[in-house]
C-alpha positions as a Markdown table, in Angstrom:
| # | Residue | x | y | z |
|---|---|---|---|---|
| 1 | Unk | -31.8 | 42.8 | 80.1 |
| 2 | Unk | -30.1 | 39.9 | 80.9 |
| 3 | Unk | -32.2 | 36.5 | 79.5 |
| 4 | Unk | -30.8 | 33.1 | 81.0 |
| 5 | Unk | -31.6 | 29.8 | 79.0 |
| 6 | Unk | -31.3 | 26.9 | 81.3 |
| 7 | Unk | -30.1 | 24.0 | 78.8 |
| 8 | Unk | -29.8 | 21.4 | 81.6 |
| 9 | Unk | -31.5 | 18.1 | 82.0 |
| 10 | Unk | -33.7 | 19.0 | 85.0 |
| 11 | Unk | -35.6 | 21.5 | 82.5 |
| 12 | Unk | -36.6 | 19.1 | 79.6 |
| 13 | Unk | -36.1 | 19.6 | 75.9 |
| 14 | Unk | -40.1 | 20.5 | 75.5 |
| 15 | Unk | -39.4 | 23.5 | 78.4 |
| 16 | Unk | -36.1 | 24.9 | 76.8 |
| 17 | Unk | -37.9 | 25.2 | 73.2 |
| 18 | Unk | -40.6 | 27.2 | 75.3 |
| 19 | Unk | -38.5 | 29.2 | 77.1 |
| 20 | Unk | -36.6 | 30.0 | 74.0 |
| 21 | Unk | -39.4 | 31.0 | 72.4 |
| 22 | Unk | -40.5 | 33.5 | 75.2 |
| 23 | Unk | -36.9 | 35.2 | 75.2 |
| 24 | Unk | -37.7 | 35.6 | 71.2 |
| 25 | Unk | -41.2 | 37.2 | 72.0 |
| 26 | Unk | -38.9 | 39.3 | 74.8 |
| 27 | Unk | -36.9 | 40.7 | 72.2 |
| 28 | Unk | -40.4 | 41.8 | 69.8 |
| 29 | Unk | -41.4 | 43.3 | 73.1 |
| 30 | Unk | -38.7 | 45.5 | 73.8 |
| 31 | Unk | -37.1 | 48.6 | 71.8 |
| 32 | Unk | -34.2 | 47.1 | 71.2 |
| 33 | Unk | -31.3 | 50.1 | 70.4 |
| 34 | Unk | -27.5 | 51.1 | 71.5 |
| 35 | Unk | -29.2 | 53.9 | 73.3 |
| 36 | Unk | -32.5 | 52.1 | 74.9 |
| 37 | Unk | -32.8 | 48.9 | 75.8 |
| 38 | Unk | -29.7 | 46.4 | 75.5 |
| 39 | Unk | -30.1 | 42.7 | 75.7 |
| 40 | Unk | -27.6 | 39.8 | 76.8 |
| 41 | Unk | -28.2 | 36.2 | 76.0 |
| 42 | Unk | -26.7 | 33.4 | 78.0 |
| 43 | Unk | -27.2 | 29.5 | 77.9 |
| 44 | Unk | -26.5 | 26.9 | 80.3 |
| 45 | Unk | -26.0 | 23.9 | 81.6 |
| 46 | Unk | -22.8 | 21.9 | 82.8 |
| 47 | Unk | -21.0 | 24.9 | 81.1 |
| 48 | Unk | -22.0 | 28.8 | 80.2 |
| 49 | Unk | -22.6 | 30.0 | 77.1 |
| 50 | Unk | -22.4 | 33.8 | 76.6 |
| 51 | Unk | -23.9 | 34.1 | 73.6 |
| 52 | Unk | -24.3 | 37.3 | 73.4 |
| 53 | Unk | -23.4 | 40.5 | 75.3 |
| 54 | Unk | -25.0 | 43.7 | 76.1 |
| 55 | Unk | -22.4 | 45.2 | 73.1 |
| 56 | Unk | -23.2 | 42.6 | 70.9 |
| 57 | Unk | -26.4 | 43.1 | 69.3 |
| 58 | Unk | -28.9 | 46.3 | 69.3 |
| 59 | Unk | -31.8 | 44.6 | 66.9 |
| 60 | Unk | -34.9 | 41.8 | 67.3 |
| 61 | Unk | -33.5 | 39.7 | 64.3 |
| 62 | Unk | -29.7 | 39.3 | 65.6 |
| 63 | Unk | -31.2 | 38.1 | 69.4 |
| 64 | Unk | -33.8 | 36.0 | 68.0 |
| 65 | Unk | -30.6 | 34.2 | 65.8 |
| 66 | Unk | -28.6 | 34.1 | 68.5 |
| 67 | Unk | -31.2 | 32.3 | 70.5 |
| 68 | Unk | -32.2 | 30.1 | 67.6 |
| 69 | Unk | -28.8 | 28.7 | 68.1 |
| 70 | Unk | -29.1 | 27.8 | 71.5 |
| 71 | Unk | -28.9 | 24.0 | 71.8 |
| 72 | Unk | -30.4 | 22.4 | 74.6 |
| 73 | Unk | -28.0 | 19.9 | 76.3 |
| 74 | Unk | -29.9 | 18.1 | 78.7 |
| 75 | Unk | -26.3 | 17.6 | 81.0 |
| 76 | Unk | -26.0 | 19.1 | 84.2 |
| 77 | Unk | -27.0 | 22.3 | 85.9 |
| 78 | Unk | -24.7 | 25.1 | 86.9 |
| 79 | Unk | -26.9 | 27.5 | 88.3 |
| 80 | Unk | -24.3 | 29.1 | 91.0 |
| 81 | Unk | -21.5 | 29.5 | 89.4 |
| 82 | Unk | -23.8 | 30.9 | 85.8 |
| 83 | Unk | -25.5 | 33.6 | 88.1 |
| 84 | Unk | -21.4 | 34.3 | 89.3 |
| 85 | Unk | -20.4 | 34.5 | 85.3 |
| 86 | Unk | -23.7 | 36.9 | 84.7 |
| 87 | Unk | -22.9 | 39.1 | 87.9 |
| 88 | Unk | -19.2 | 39.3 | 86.9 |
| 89 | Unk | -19.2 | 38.9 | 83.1 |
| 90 | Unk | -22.1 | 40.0 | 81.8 |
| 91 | Unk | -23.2 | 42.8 | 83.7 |
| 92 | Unk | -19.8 | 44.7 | 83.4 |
| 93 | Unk | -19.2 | 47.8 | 81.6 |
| 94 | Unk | -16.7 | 46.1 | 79.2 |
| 95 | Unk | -19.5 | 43.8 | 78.0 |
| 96 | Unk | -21.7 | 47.0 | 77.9 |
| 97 | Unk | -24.1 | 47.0 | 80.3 |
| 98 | Unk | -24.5 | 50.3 | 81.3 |
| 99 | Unk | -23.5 | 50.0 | 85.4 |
| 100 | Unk | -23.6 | 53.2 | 87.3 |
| 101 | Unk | -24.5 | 55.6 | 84.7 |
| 102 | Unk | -26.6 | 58.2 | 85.7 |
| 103 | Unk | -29.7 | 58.1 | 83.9 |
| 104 | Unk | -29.4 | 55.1 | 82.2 |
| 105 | Unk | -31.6 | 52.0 | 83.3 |
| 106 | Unk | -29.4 | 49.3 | 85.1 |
| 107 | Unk | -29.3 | 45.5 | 83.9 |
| 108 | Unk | -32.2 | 43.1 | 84.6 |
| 109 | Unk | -31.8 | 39.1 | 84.8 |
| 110 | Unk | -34.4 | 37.2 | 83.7 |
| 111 | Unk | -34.2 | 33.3 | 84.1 |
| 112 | Unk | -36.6 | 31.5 | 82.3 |
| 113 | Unk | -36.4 | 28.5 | 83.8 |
| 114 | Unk | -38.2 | 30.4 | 86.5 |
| 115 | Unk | -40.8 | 32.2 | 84.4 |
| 116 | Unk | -42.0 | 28.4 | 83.6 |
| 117 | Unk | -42.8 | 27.3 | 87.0 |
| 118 | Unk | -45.8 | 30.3 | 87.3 |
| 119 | Unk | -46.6 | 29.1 | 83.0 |
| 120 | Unk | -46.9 | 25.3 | 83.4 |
């Protein structure tokens, strides 16, 4: 699972602490393990952040710090060319996120700056 932190000005600071917050309660929710789920964390704004890859990290506490240290930015958005970087950079086997392995589950994005339109 890929979780994508919009940092930009068009989402407010209030919205980016929120949405922080739900990629934290996203990690608790999840069995995070090498061998189960793997999670990816990614900020953004007028630049991408790949904080941290599918390899990175296999435990609640390391994601949760690693999205604690997200800073919000309020510059401009790149959504295009961060959903290119996630496609091409993130979900890729070097980063490892398990892409066309049989019987493993494939990589999900989820960007939170969309969860928050349905949560305001």
């Amino acid at each position: 699972m890929a979780v994508v932190l919009d940092a930009s000005a068009s989402i407010g600071e209030e919205n980016f602490l929120l949405a922080k917050d739900f990629a934290k309660e996203l990690a608790k929710r999840f069995a995070l393990s090498k061998n189960q789920v793997r999670m990816s964390v990614i900020s953004y704004s007028q630049y991408i952040k790949i904080m941290a890859k599918f390899s990175d990290y296999y435990d609640e506490k390391s994601i949760e710090n690693t999205v604690d240290k997200s800073l919000y930015e309020a510059s401009s958005t790149g959504t295009g060319k961060t959903l290119e970087a996630v496609n091409f950079e993130v979900f890729s086997a070097k980063t490892g996120a398990r892409i066309g392995r049989p019987g493993k589950q494939q990589p999900s994005l989820i960007g939170l700056e969309i969860a928050f339109i349905f949560n305001s």
